[in-house]
C-alpha positions as semicolon CSV with decimal commas, in nm:
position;residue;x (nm);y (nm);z (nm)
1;X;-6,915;17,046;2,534
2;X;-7,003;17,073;2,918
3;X;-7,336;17,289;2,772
4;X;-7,517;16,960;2,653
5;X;-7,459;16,788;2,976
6;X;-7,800;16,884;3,199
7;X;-7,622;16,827;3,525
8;X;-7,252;16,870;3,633
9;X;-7,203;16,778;3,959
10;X;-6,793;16,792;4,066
11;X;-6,800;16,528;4,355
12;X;-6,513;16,532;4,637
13;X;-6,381;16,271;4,849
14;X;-6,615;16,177;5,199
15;X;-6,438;16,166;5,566
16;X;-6,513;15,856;5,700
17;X;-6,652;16,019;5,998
18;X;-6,968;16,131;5,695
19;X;-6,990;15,822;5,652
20;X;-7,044;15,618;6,005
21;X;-7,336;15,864;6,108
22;X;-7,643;15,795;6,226
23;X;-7,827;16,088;6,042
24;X;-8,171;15,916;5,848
25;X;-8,145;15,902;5,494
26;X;-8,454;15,900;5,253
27;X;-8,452;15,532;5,136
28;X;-8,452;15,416;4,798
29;X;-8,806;15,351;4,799
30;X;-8,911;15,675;4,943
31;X;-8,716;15,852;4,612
32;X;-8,866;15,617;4,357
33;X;-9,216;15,738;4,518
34;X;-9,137;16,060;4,463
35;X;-8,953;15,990;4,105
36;X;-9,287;15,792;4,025
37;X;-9,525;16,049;4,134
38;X;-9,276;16,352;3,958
39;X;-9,296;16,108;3,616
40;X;-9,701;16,075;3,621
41;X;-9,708;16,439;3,679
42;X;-9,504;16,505;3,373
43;X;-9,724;16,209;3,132
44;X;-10,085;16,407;3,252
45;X;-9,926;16,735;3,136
46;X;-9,791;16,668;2,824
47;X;-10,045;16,411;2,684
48;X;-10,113;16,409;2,343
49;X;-9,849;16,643;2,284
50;X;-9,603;16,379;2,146
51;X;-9,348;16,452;2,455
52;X;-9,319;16,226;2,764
53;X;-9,064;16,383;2,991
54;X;-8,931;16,739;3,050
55;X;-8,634;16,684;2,872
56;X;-8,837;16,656;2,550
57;X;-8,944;16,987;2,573
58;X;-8,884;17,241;2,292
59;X;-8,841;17,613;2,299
60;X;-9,206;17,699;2,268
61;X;-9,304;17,415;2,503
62;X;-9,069;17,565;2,751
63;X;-9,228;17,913;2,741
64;X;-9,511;17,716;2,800
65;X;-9,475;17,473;3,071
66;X;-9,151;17,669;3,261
67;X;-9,323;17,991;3,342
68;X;-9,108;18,224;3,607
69;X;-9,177;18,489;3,813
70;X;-8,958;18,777;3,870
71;X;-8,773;18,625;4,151
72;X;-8,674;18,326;3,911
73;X;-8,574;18,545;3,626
74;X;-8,356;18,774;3,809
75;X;-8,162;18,419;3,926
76;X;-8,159;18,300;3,577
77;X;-8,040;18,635;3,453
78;X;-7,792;18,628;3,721
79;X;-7,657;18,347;3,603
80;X;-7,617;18,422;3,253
81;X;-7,430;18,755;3,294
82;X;-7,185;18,591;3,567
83;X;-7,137;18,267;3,425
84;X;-7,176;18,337;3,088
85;X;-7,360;18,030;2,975
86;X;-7,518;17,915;2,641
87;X;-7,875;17,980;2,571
88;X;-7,829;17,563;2,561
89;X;-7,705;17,575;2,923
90;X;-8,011;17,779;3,003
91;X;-8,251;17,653;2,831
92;X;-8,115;17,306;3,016
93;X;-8,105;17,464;3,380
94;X;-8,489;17,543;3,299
95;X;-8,574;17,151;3,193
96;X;-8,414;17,049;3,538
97;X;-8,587;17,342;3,727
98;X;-8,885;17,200;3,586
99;X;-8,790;16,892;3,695
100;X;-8,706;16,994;4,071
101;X;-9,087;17,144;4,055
102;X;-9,238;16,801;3,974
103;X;-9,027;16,639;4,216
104;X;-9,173;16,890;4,479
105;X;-9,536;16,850;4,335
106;X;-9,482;17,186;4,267
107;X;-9,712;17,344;3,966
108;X;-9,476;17,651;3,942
109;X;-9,122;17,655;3,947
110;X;-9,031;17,871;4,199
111;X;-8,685;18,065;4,339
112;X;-8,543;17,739;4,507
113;X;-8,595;17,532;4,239
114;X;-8,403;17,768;3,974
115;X;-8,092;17,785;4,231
116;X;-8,097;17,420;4,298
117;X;-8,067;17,391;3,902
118;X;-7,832;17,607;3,844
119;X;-7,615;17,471;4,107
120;X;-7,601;17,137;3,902
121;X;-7,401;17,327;3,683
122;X;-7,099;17,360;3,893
123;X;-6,835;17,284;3,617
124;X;-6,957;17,556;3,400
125;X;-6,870;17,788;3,593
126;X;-6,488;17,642;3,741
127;X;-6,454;17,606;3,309
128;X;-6,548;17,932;3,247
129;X;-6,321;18,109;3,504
130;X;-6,068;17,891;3,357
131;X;-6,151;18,018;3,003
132;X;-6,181;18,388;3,128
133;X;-5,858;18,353;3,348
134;X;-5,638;18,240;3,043
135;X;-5,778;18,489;2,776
């Protein structure tokens, strides 16, 4: 079930102590900038393919539009052999790498934006351990 959710973040509780200091935040408006600029990025490369967003994308659209290099395939490969995700858990960790990119104004997706990805899917891996551990 966990494999069709794109991210799984497992939150824990804050010290109040996080909470009362006076590091500067990005403010809302500086992240809906960057979510604005990330979502025109995505219309101008899919138009008049039917598909508005990166989640839309299909398997040949992905080989398409999520090209890696060898640095990002090792990662992903990495991932898969240790975590043992689904190819619907990858092919999700790509759509969010993809993601990160945009939200970088990056045209490739590069190294950091594969681990960020795959670190939104935290719970897979405490799930699988669990799975593995009780076999």
């Amino acid at each position: 079930m966990l494999d069709r959710i794109d991210i799984q973040v497992e939150v824990n509780s804050v010290k109040y102590d996080n909470l009362v200091h006076d590091v500067k935040e990005e403010s809302s408006e500086e992240i809906q900038k960057r979510v604005n600029r990330a979502r025109q990025i995505q219309l101008k490369r899919y138009k008049g393919l039917g598909i508005y967003s990166n989640s839309e994308l299909t398997t040949s659209l992905m080989n398409k539009f999520c090209k890696l290099d060898d640095s990002c395939k090792f990662i992903l490969k990495q991932t898969f052999e240790k975590l043992g995700i689904s190819a619907r858990a990858y092919e999700r960790i790509l759509k969010v790498a993809r993601t990160i990119a945009d939200l970088d104004e990056s045209e490739n997706i590069q190294a950091k934006h594969v681990l960020e990805a795959v670190q939104y899917r935290s719970l897979d891996k405490k799930y699988t351990n669990i799975r593995l551990n009780n076999v």
